[in-house]
Every structure is written in C-alpha cells, then in structure tokens.
C-alpha positions in Angstrom: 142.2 -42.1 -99.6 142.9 -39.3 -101.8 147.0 -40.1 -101.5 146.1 -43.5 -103.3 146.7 -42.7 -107.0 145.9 -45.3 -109.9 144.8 -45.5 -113.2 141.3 -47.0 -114.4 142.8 -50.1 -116.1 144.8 -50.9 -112.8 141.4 -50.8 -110.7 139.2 -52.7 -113.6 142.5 -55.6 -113.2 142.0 -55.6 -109.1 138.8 -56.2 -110.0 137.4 -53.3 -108.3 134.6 -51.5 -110.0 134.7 -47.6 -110.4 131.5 -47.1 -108.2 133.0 -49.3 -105.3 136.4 -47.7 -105.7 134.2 -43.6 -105.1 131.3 -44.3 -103.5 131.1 -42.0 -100.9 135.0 -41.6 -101.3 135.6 -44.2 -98.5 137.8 -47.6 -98.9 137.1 -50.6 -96.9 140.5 -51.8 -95.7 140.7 -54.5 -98.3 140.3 -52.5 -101.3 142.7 -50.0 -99.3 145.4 -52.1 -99.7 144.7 -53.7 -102.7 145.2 -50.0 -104.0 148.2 -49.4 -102.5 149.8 -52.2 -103.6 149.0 -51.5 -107.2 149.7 -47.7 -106.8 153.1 -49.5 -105.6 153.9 -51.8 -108.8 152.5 -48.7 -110.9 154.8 -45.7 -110.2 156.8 -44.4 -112.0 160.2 -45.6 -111.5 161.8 -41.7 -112.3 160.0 -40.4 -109.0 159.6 -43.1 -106.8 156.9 -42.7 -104.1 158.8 -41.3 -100.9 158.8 -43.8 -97.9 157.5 -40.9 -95.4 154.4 -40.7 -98.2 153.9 -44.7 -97.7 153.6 -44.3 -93.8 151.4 -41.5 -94.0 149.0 -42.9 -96.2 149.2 -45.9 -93.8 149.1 -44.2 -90.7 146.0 -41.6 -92.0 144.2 -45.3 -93.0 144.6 -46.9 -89.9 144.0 -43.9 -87.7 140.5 -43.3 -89.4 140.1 -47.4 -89.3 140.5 -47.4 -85.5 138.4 -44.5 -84.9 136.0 -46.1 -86.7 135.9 -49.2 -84.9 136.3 -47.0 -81.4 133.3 -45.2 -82.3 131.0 -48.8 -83.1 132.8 -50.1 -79.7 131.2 -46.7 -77.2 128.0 -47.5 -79.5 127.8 -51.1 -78.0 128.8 -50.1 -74.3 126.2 -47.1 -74.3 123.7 -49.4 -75.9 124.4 -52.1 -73.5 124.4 -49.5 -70.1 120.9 -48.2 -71.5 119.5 -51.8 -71.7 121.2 -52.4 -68.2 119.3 -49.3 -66.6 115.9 -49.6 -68.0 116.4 -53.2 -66.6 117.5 -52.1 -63.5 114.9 -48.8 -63.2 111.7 -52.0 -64.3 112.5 -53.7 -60.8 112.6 -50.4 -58.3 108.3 -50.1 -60.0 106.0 -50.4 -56.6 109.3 -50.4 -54.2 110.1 -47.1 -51.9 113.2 -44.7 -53.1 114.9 -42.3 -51.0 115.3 -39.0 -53.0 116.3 -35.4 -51.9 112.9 -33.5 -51.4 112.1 -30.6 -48.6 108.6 -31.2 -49.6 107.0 -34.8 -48.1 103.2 -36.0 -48.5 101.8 -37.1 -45.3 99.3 -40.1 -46.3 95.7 -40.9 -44.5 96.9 -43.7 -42.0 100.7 -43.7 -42.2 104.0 -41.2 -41.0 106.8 -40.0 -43.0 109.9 -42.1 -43.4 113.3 -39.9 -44.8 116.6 -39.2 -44.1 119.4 -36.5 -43.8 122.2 -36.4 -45.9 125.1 -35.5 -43.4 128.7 -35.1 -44.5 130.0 -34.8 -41.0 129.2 -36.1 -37.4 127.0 -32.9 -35.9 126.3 -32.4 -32.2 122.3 -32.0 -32.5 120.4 -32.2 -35.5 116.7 -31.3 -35.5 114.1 -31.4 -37.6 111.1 -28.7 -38.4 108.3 -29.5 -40.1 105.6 -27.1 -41.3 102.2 -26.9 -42.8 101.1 -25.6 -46.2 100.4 -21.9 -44.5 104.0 -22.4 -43.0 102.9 -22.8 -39.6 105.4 -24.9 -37.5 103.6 -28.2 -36.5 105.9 -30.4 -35.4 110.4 -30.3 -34.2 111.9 -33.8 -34.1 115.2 -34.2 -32.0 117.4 -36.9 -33.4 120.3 -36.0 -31.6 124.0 -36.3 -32.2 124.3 -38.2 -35.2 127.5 -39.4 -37.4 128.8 -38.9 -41.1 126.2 -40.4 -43.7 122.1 -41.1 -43.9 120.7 -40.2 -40.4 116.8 -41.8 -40.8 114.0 -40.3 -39.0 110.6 -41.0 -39.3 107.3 -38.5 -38.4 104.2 -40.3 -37.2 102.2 -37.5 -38.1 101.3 -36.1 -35.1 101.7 -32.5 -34.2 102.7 -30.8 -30.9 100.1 -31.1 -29.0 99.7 -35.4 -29.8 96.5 -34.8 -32.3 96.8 -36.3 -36.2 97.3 -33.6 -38.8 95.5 -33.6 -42.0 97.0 -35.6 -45.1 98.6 -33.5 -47.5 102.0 -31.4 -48.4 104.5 -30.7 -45.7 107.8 -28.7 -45.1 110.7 -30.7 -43.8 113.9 -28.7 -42.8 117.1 -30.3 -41.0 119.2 -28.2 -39.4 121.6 -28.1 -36.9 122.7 -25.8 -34.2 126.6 -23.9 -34.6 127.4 -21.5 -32.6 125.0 -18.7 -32.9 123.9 -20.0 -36.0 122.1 -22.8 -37.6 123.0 -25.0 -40.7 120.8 -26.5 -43.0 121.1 -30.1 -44.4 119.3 -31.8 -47.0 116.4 -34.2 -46.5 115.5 -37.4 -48.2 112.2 -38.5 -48.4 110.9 -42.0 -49.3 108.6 -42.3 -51.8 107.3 -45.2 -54.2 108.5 -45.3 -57.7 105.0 -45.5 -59.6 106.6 -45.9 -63.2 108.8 -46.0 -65.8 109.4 -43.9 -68.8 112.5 -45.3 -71.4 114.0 -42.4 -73.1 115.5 -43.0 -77.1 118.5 -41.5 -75.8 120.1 -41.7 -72.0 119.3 -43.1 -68.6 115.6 -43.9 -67.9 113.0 -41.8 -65.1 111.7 -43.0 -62.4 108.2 -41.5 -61.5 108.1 -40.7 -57.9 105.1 -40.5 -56.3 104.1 -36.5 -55.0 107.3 -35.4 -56.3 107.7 -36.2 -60.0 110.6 -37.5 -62.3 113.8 -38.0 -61.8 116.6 -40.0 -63.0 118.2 -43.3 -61.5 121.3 -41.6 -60.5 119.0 -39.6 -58.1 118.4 -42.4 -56.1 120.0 -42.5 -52.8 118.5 -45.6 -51.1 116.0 -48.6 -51.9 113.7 -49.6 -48.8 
C-alpha cells in the first residue's frame, strides 16, 4: 500500500526482504499487517498517525483483498458452468434438437417433425410449405391450438398425395386475424452431429442442414 510508510531497518527486523516488500508493489495480507504494525510502533510520536488514516489504509486493503478473492470465486463458477455445458452439449451428439429454422430438409424415406412457438392460444393456425422455386406444395391445418410448442409433423407428400423430392423446404406458420395473417416461428428437429468446445463461453452444437448454434438455442430434446 503506498500509505504504509517504514524505514529499511524496520523491514530487514520483520524479516521481510526489500524485493518481497516492492515486487510488483503488492502486499500479501500477512506482510500487510506486519507493516502496519511496525509503521504503528515507528511514528513519530509529535504527529501521530490520524485514526481516520488507520481505517483507510485498512479499509483500501481489505477492499482490494475481497475483490481479489471475488474475482478468483466468478473464475471458479465460470470455469465450473463451462465444464457443466460441454458435459451437458457431449450427451445431446446423435439425439434430435428442436431449434427455430423456416428452412427444414426433407430426407429420402422420412417427413418433417417441428413445432410452432405460440405465445398465446390462436383460433387456426396453418402451415405453408414451399419448394426451392417457392412454389406452394403442401398447407397443413392444425387447428386451434393453446399457449406453448404446437408439434406438427409433414409426411412429405404434396397436394395431390405424390412424394416430393428430398431436399430444402420453406415452412411458414401463420395464423388467420381478421383480415390479416400473423406469422409465428417454426422449430424444426434436427440431429445434433457434433461438438465444438470453445476456450472461452458456452459450447456449439452442429445441427444437421442448418449449422451452429449454441446450447441456449435449444428449445426441446426428442
């Protein structure tokens, strides 16, 4: 502390050694107090150190003290989260995520599974789906539906009852208001294919067809 004031001699009988006493012009809490007590014995007694001096020296230690140990406590905690998320992101490798994607990949032999985000009950939600060329092949009715994750799943047929062609599709959810629609968001499952552990912060999954994204993106686990 550059408040604590003592000669050489008082420091070599403390037993503190000049390079410990500067380095870096930091004290330990030990030495801090050893200092302070020997800047106590040595004042001189014609200007005594002021009390309010004392407690501010005190005070300024102990505040930098418990930052210090605040700092190496959020250190451990972040540490120990990013261990508990790369942990937790390792186990979701093979399984299916729902994530937030207007854009769903219709495999050879099997439909699309998803869902729509809804933050109210609606009367009749719908959903559109189109092609690459953004032809409409396909409307799905699901109804009235309430508050939450209303699941749908497309067998990939179009209109007229044929299969479609595997590849990229268009999902829109939407929902008649008056003379007006609105649009909702759409999950789509997809399988988490990877991993990748960042040095800093939360770990990405690799989606299948869509990319990465982080955990906190993650709306369900089927």
């Amino acid at each position: 502390m550059d408040n604590v004031n003592v000669t050489s001699s008082t420091i070599d009988r403390l037993g503190i050694s000049q390079t410990q006493a500067s380095k870096n012009n930091k004290l330990g809490q030990d030495t801090f107090l050893k200092l302070m007590v020997a800047q106590l014995q040595n004042q001189d007694p014609r200007k005594p150190m002021e009390s309010g001096d004392f407690l501010g020296q005190l005070a300024q230690f102990s505040t930098v003290n418990g930052i210090q140990e605040l700092q190496n406590s959020f250190g451990l905690l972040a540490s120990s989260l990013q261990s508990s998320q790369a942990l937790q992101a390792s186990t979701m490798v093979g399984r299916g995520v729902l994530v937030e994607s207007s854009i769903a990949t219709l495999p050879q032999k099997e439909g699309v599974a998803g869902a729509v985000d809804l933050p109210a009950s609606v009367g009749n939600l719908s959903i559109t789906i189109q092609n690459a060329n953004g032809q409409v092949v396909r409307r799905l009715s699901l109804g009235q539906q309430t508050a939450g994750l209303a699941h749908f799943r497309w067998d990939g047929l179009g209109e007229g009852g044929g299969a479609l062609p595997p590849g990229q599709y268009e999902l829109t959810a939407e929902v008649p208001v008056e003379d007006k629609t609105v649009a909702y968001p759409v999950l789509v499952r997809a399988q988490v294919e990877s991993v990748t552990l960042k040095a800093q912060g939360a770990p990405l999954l690799n989606i299948a067809n869509i990319g990465p994204i982080s955990l906190d993106k993650v709306r369900q686990v089927m």
